[in-house]
N, C-alpha and C positions, 0 to 999 in steps of 0.2 A: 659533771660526773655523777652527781648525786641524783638531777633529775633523769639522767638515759639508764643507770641503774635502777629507778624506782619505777620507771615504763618499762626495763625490760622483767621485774618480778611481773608487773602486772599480765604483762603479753604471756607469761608464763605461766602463771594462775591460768590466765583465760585458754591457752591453748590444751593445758591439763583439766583443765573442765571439759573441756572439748571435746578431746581423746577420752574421755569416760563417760560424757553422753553418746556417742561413737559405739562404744564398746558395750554399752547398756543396752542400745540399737539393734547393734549386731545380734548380740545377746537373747534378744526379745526374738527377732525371726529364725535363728536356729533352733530355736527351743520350740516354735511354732511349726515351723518345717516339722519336725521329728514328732512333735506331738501329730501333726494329722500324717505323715507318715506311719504312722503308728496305729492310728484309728483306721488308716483305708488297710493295712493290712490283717486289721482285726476284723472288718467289715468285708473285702473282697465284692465289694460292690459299685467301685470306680465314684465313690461318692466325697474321697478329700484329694484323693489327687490333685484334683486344680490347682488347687489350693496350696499345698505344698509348693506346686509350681511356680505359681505366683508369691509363696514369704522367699525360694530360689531367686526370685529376681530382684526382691526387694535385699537381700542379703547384698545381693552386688552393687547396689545402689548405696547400698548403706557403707559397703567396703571403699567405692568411689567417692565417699564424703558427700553425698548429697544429703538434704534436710528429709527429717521427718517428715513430712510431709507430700513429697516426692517419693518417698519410700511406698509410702501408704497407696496413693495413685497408681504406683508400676505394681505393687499387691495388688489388688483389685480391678486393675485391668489386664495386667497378665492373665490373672485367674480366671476372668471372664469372656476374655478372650481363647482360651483354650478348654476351657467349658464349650462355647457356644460351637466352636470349630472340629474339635475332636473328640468330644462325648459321643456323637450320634455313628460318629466313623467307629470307633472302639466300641462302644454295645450292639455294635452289627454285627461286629468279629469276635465279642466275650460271651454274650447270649450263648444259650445252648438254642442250637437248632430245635425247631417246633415242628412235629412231624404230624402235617394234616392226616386224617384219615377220612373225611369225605363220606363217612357211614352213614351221614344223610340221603346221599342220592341212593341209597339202596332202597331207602322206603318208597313202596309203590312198587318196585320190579318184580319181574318173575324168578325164580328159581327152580333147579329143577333140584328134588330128593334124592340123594344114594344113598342114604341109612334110613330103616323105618323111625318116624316121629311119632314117638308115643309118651305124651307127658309124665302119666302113670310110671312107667317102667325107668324113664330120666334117658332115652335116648332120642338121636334122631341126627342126621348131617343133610345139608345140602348146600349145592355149589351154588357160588354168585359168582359172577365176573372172575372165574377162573381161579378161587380159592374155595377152601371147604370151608365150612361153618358148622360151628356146634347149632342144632335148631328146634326150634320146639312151637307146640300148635296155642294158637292166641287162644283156644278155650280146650278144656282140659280134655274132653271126652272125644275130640276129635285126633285121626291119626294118620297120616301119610305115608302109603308105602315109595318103595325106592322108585325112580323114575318120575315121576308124580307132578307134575308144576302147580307151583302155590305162590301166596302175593306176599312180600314180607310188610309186614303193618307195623314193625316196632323192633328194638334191639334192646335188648338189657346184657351189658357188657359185652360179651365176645357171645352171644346168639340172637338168632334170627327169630324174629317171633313170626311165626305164618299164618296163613288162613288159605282156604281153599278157594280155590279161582271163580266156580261156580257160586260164594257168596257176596261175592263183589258186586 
């Protein structure tokens, strides 16, 4: 009696140590969940998601009594596992769309003038490929009336910088 008594405090002890490295366990990947929960929604930058995903999996493992150690492994390959797999799928669909503008193949082309170009005075338009353009002459003293074809040599923000075809 005295010894299945004294094995059963011990199994006791040990299985109450047990249930509070468990719980210590638990403990540690909730709090790590939420913490980088917390930081990717501070961030909005899909940069601890994974992660969270992976202390979610290690939480189950830990809830199924597996070791430490096995926790850590299904953290870390979870994680990296859903990093590698669905990072590139999700920043294709989070990105903001990148709206080329191609303003380079203008350089070289022709254009023709509908507004007179006169640096002096700060006016001047002319069409490219079917849009108007604010436009103005690559040296000051020079000036385009309407109709006119000129080369565009340069864009400084939304104008055409020109020159007259005859200098080409």
């Amino acid at each position: 009696f005295c010894l299945s008594r004294g094995l059963g405090d011990v199994y006791k002890r040990q299985t109450e140590r047990g249930r509070q490295t468990m719980e210590k366990e638990l403990i540690f990947w909730l709090v790590l969940m939420v913490v980088l929960l917390v930081i990717e929604l501070i961030t909005v930058g899909l940069t601890c998601i994974w992660f969270a995903g992976g202390a979610l999996a290690a939480v189950i493992v830990s809830v199924a009594g597996g070791p430490i150690w096995l926790q850590a492994v299904v953290f870390l390959a979870v994680s990296l596992l859903m990093l590698y797999f669905t990072r590139p799928w999700a920043m294709k669909y989070i990105q903001p769309k990148k709206v080329r503008t191609n303003y380079e193949e203008a350089l070289g082309k022709d254009v023709r003038v509908i507004e007179r170009v006169d640096n002096l005075k700060g006016t001047g338009k002319a069409m490219y490929n079917g849009m108007e353009w604010t436009a103005r002459s690559e040296k000051e003293e020079v000036t385009f009336e309407p109709e006119d074809s000129a080369e565009v040599t340069g864009i400084e923000g939304v104008k055409l910088i020109l020159r007259k075809k005859e200098e080409v």
